[in-house]
PyMOL CGO cylinders between C-alpha atoms (Angstrom):
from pymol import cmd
from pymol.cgo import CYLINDER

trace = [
    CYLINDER, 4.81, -27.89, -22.62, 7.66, -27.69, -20.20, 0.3, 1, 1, 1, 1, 1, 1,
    CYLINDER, 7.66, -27.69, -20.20, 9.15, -31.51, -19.47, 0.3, 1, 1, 1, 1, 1, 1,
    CYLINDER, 9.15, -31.51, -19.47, 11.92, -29.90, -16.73, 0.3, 1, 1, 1, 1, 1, 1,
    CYLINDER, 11.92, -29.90, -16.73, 10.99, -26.63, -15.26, 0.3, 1, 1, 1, 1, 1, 1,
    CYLINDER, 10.99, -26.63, -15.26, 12.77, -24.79, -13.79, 0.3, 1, 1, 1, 1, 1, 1,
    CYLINDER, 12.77, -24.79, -13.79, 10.86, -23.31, -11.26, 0.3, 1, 1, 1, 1, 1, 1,
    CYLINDER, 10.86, -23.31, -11.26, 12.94, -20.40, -9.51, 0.3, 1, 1, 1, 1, 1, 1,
    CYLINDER, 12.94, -20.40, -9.51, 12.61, -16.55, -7.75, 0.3, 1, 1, 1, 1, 1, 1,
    CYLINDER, 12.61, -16.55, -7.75, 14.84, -14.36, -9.45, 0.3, 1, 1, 1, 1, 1, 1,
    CYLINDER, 14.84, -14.36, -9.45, 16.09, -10.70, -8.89, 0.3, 1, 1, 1, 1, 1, 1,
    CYLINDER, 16.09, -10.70, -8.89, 16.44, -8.09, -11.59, 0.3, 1, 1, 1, 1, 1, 1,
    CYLINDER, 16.44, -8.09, -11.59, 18.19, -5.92, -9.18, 0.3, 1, 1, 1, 1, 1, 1,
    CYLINDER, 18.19, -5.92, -9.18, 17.94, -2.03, -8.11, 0.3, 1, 1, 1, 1, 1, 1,
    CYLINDER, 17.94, -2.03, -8.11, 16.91, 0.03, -11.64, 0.3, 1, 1, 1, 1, 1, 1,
    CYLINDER, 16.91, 0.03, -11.64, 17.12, 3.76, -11.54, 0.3, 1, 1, 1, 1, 1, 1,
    CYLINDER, 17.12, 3.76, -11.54, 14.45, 5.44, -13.96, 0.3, 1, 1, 1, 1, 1, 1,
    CYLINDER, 14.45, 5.44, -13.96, 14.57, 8.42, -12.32, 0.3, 1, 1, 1, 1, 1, 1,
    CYLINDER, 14.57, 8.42, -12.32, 18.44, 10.26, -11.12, 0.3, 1, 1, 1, 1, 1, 1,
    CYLINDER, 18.44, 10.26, -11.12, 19.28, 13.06, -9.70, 0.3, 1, 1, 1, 1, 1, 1,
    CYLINDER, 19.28, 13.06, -9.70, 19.65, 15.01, -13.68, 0.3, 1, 1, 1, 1, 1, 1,
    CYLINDER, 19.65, 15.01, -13.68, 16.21, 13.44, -14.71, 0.3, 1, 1, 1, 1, 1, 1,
    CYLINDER, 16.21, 13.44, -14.71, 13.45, 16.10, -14.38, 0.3, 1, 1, 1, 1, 1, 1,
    CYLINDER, 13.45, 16.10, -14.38, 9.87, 14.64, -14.35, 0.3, 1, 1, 1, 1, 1, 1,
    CYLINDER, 9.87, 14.64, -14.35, 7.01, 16.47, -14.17, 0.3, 1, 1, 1, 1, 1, 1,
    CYLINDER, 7.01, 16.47, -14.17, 3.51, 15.68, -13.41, 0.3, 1, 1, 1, 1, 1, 1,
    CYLINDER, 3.51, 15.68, -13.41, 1.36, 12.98, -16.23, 0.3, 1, 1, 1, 1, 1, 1,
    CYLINDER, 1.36, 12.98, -16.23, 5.58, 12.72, -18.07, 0.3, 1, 1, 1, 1, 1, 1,
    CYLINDER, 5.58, 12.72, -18.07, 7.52, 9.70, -18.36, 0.3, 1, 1, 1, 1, 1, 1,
    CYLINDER, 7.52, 9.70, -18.36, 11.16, 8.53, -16.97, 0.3, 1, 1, 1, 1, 1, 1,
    CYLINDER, 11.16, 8.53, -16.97, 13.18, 7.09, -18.99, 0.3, 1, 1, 1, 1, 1, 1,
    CYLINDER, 13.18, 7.09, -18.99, 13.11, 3.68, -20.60, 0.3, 1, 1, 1, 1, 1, 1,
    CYLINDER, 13.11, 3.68, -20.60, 15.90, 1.41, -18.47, 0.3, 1, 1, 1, 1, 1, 1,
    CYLINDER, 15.90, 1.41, -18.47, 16.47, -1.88, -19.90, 0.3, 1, 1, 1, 1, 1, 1,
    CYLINDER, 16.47, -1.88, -19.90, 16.76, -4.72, -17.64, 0.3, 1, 1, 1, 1, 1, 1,
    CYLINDER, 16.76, -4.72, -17.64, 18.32, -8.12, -18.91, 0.3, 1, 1, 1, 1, 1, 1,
    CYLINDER, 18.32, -8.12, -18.91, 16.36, -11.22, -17.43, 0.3, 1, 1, 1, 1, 1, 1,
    CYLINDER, 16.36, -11.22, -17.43, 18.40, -14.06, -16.29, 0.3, 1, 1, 1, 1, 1, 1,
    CYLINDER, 18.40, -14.06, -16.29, 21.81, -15.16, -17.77, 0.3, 1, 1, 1, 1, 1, 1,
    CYLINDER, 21.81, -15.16, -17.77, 21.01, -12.98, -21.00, 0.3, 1, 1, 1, 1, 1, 1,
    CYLINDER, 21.01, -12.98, -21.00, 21.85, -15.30, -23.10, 0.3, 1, 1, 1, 1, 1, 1,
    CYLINDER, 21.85, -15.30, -23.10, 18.79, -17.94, -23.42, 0.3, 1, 1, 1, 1, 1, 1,
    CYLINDER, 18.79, -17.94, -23.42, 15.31, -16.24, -23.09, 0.3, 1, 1, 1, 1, 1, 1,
    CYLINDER, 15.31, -16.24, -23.09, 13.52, -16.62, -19.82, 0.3, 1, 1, 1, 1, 1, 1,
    CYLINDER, 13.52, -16.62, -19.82, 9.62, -16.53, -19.51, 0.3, 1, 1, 1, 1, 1, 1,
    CYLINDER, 9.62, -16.53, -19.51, 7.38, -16.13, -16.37, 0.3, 1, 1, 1, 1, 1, 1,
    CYLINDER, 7.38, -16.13, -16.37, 5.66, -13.69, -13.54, 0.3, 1, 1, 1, 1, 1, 1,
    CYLINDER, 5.66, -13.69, -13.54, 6.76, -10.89, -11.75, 0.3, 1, 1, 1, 1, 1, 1,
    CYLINDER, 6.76, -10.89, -11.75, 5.72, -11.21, -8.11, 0.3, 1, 1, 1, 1, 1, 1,
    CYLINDER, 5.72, -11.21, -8.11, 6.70, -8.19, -6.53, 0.3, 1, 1, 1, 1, 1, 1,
    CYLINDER, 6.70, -8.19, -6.53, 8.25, -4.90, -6.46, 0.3, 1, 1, 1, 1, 1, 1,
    CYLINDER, 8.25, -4.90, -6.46, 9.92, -2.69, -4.23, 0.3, 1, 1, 1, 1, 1, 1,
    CYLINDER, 9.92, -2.69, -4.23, 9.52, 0.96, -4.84, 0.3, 1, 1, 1, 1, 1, 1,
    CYLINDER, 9.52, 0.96, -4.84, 12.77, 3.66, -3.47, 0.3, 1, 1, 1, 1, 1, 1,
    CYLINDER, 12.77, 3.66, -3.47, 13.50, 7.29, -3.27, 0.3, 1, 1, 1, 1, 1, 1,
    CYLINDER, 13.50, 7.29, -3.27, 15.86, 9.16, -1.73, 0.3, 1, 1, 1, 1, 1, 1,
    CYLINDER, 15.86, 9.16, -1.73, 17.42, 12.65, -2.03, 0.3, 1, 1, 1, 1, 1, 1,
    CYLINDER, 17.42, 12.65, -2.03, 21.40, 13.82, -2.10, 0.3, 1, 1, 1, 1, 1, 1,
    CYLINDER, 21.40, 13.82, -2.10, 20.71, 17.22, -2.37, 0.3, 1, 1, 1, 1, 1, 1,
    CYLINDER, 20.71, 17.22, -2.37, 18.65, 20.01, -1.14, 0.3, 1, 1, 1, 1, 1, 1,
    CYLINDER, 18.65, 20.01, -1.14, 14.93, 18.63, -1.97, 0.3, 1, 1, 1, 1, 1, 1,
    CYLINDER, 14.93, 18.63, -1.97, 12.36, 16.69, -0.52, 0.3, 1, 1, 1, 1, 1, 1,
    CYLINDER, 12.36, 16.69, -0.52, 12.09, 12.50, -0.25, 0.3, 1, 1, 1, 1, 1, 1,
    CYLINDER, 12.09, 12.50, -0.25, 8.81, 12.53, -2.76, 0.3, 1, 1, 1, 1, 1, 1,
    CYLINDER, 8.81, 12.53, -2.76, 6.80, 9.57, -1.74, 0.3, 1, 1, 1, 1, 1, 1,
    CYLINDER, 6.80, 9.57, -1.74, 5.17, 9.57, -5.43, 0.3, 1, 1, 1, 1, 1, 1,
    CYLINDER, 5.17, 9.57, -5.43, 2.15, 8.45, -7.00, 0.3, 1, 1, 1, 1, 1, 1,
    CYLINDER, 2.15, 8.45, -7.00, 2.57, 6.81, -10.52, 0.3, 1, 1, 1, 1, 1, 1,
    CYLINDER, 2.57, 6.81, -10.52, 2.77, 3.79, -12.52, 0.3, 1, 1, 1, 1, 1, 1,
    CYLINDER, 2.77, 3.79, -12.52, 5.58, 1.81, -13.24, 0.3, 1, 1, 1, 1, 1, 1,
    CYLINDER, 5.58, 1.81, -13.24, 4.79, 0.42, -17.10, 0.3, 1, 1, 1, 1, 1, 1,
    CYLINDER, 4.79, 0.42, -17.10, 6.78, -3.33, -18.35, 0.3, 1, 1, 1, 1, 1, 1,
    CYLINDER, 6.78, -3.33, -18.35, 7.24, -3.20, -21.73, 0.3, 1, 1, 1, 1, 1, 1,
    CYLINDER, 7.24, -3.20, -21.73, 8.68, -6.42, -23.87, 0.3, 1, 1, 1, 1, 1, 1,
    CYLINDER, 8.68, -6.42, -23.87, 10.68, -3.67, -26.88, 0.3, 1, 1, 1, 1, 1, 1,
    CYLINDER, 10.68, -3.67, -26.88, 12.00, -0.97, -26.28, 0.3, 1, 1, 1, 1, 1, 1,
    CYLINDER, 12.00, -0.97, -26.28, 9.64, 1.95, -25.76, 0.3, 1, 1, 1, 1, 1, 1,
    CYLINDER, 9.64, 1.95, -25.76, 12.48, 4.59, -26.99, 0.3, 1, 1, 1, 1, 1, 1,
    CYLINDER, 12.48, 4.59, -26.99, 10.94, 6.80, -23.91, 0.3, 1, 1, 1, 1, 1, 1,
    CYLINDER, 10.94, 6.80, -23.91, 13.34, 10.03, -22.83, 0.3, 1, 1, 1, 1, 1, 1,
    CYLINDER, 13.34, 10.03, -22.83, 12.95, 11.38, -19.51, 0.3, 1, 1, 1, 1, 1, 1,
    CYLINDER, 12.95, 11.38, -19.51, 9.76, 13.73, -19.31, 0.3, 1, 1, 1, 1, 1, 1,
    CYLINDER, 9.76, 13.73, -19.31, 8.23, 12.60, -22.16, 0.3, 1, 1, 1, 1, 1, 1,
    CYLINDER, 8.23, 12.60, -22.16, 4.49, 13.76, -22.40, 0.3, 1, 1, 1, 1, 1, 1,
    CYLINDER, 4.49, 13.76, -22.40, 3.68, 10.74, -24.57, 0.3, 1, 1, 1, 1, 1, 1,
    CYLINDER, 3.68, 10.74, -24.57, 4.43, 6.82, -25.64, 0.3, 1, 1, 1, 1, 1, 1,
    CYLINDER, 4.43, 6.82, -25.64, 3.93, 6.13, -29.22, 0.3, 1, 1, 1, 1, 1, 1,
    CYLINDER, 3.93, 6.13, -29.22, 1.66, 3.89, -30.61, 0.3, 1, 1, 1, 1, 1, 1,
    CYLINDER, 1.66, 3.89, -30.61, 3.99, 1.19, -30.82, 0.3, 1, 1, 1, 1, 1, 1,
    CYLINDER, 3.99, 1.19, -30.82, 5.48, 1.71, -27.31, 0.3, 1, 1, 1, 1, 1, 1,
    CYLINDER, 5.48, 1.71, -27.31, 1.84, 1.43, -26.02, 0.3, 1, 1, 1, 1, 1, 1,
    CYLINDER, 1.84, 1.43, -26.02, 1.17, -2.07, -28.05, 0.3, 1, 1, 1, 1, 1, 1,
    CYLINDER, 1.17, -2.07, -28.05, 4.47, -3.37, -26.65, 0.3, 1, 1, 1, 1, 1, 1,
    CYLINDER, 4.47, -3.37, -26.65, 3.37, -2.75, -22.69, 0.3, 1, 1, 1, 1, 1, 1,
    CYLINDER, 3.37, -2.75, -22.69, 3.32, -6.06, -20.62, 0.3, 1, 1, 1, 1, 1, 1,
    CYLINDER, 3.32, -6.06, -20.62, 1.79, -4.87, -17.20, 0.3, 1, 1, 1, 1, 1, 1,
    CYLINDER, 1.79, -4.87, -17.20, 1.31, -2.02, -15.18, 0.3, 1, 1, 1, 1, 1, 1,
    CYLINDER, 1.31, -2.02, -15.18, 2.37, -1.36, -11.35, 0.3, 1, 1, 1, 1, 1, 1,
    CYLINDER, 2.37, -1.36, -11.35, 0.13, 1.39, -10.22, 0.3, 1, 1, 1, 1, 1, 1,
    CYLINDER, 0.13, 1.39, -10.22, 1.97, 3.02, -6.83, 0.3, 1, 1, 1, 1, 1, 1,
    CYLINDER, 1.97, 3.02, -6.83, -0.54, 4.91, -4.66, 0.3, 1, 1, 1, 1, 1, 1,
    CYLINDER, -0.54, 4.91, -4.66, 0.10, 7.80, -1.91, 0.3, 1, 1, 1, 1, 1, 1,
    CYLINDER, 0.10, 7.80, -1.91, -0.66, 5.14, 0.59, 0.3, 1, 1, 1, 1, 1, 1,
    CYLINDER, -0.66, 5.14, 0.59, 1.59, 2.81, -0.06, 0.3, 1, 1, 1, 1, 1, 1,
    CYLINDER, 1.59, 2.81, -0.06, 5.08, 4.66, 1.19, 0.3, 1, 1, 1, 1, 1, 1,
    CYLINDER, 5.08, 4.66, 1.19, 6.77, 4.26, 4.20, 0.3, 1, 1, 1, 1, 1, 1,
    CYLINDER, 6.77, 4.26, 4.20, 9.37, 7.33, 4.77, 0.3, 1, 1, 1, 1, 1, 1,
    CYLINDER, 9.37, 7.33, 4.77, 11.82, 8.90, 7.46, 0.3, 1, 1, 1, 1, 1, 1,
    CYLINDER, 11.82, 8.90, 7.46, 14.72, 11.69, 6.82, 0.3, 1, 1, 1, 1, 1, 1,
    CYLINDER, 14.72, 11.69, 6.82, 16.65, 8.96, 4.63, 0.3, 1, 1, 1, 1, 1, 1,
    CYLINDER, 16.65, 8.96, 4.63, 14.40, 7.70, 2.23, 0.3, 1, 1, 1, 1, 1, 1,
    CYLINDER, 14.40, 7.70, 2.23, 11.16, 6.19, 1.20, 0.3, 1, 1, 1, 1, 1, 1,
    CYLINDER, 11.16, 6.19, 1.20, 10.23, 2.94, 0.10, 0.3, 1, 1, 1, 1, 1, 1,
    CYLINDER, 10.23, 2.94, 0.10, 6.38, 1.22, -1.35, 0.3, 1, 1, 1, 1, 1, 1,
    CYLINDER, 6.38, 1.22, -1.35, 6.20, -2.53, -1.80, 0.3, 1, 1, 1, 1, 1, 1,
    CYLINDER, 6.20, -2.53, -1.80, 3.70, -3.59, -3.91, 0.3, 1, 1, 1, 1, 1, 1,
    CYLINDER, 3.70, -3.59, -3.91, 2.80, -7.57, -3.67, 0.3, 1, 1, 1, 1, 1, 1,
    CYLINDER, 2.80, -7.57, -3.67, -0.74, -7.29, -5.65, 0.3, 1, 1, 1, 1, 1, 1,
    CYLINDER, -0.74, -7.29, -5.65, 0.16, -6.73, -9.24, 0.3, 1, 1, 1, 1, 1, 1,
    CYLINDER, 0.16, -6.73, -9.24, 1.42, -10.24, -11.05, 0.3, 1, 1, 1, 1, 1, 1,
    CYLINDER, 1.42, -10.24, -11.05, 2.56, -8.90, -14.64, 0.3, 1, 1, 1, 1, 1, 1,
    CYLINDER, 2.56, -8.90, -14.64, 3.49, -12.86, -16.64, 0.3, 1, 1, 1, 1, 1, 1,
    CYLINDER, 3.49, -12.86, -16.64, 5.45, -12.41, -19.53, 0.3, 1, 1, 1, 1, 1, 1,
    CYLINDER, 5.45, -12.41, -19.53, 6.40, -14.69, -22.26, 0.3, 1, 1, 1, 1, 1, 1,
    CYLINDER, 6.40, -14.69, -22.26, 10.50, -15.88, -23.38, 0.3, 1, 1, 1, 1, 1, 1,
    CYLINDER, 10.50, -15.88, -23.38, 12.41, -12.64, -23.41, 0.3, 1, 1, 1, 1, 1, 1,
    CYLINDER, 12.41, -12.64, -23.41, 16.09, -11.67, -23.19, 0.3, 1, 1, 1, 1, 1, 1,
    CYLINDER, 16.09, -11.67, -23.19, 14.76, -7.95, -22.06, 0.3, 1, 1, 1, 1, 1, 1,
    CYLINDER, 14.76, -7.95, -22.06, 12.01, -5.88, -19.99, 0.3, 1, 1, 1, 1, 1, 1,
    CYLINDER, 12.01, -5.88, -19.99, 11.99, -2.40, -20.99, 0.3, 1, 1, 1, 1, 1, 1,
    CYLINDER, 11.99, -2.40, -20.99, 10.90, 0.24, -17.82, 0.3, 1, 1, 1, 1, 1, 1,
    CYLINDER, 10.90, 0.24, -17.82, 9.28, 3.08, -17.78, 0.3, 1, 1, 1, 1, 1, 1,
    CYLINDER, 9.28, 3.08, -17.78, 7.49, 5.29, -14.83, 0.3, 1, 1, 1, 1, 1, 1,
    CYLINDER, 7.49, 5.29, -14.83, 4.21, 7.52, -15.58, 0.3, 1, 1, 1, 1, 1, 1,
    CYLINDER, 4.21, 7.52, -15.58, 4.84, 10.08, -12.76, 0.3, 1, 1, 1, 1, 1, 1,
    CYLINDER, 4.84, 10.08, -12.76, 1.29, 11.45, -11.80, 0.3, 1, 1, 1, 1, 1, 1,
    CYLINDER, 1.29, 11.45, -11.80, 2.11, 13.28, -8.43, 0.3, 1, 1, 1, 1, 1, 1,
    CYLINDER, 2.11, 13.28, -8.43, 1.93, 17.48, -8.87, 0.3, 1, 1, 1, 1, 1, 1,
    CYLINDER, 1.93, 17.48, -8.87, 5.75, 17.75, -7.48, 0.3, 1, 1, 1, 1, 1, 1,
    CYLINDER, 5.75, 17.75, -7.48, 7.94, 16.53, -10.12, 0.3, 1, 1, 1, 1, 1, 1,
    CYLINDER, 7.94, 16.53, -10.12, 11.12, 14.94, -10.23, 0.3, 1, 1, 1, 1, 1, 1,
    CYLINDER, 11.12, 14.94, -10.23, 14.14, 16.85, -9.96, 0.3, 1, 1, 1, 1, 1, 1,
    CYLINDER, 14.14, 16.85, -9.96, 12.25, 20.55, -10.66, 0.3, 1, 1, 1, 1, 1, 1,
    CYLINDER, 12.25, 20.55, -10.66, 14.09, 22.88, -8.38, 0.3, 1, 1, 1, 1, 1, 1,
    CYLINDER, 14.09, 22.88, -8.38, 17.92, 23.75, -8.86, 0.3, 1, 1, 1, 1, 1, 1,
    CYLINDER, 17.92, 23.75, -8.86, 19.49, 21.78, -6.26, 0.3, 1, 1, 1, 1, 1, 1,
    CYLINDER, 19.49, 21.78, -6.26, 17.31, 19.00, -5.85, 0.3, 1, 1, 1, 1, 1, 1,
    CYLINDER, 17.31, 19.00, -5.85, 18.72, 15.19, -6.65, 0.3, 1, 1, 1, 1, 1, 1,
    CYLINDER, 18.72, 15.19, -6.65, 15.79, 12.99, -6.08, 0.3, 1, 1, 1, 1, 1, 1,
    CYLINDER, 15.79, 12.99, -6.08, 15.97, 9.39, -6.90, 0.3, 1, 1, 1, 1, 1, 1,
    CYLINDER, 15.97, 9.39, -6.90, 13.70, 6.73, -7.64, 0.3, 1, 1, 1, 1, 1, 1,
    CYLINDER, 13.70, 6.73, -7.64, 14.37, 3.41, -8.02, 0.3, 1, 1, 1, 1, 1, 1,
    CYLINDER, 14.37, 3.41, -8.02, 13.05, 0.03, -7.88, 0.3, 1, 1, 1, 1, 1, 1,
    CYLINDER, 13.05, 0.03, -7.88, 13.65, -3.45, -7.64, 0.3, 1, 1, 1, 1, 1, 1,
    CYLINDER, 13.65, -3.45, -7.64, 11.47, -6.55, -8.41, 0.3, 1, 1, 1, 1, 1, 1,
    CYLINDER, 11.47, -6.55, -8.41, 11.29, -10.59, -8.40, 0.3, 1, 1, 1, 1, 1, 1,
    CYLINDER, 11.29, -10.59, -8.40, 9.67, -13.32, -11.02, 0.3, 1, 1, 1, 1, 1, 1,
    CYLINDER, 9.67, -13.32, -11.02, 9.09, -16.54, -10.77, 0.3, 1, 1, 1, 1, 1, 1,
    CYLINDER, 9.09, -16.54, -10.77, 11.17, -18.20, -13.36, 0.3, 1, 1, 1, 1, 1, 1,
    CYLINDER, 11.17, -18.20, -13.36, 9.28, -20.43, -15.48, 0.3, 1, 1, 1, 1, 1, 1,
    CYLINDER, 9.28, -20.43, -15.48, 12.18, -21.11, -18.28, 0.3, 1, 1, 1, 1, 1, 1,
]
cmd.load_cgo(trace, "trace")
């Protein structure tokens, strides 16, 4: 039982999953990105809130507005980018799930961008989240010489300790 929380809304800032020499294909993974939580040094428990979906392209392709699922885990999945499959262990170790539909994008010329407000993923004292995104849209990432599509994301937890 907490006797002083410490209630706050923190930021994990932008994380990149997907650059512009990560190739995805459809039903692969992105790579794992690690993403320290708080100061790093004491372990910090409590919900994510929200998340905030981006792509963009710098070079000849298209701004994919995809459809996926952006998986938490609390190790280390050890996922490369366009992985068919998580181990058994990587699957035991998921925390939530962020499921990002065709409907949810917004785009222009520049960019796109999904925010996605219904999906609270709680997770217990950590030092480290682990991402990884399940790319289920039939263009892939990054599949055409001279593309350099992006996605990135951005989310923020309620602190509980």
């Amino acid at each position: 039982m907490l006797t002083n929380p410490r209630y706050e809304i923190a930021e994990i800032g932008r994380t990149t999953p997907i650059g512009m020499d990560n190739a995805v294909s459809q039903n692969h993974y992105s790579q794992s990105k690690s993403i320290t939580l708080g100061d790093g040094i004491r372990p910090v428990s409590g919900e994510f809130l929200s998340f905030m979906f981006y792509t963009w392209e710098e070079g000849s392709g298209a701004v994919l507005q995809p459809t996926g699922t952006l998986l938490l885990f609390d190790a280390d999945p050890v996922v490369a980018s366009n992985d068919a499959a998580l181990t058994t262990a990587a699957n035991l170790t998921i925390l939530g799930a962020v499921a990002v539909a065709a409907g949810d994008w917004t785009a222009d010329a520049n960019g796109a961008r999904a925010c996605i407000l219904d999906s609270p993923i709680p997770f217990h004292n950590l030092h480290t989240i682990y991402a990884v995104w399940l790319h289920t849209l039939a263009t892939g990432f990054n599949d055409a010489a001279g593309d350099d599509e992006y996605l990135s994301f951005n989310a923020w937890y309620r602190r509980d300790t």
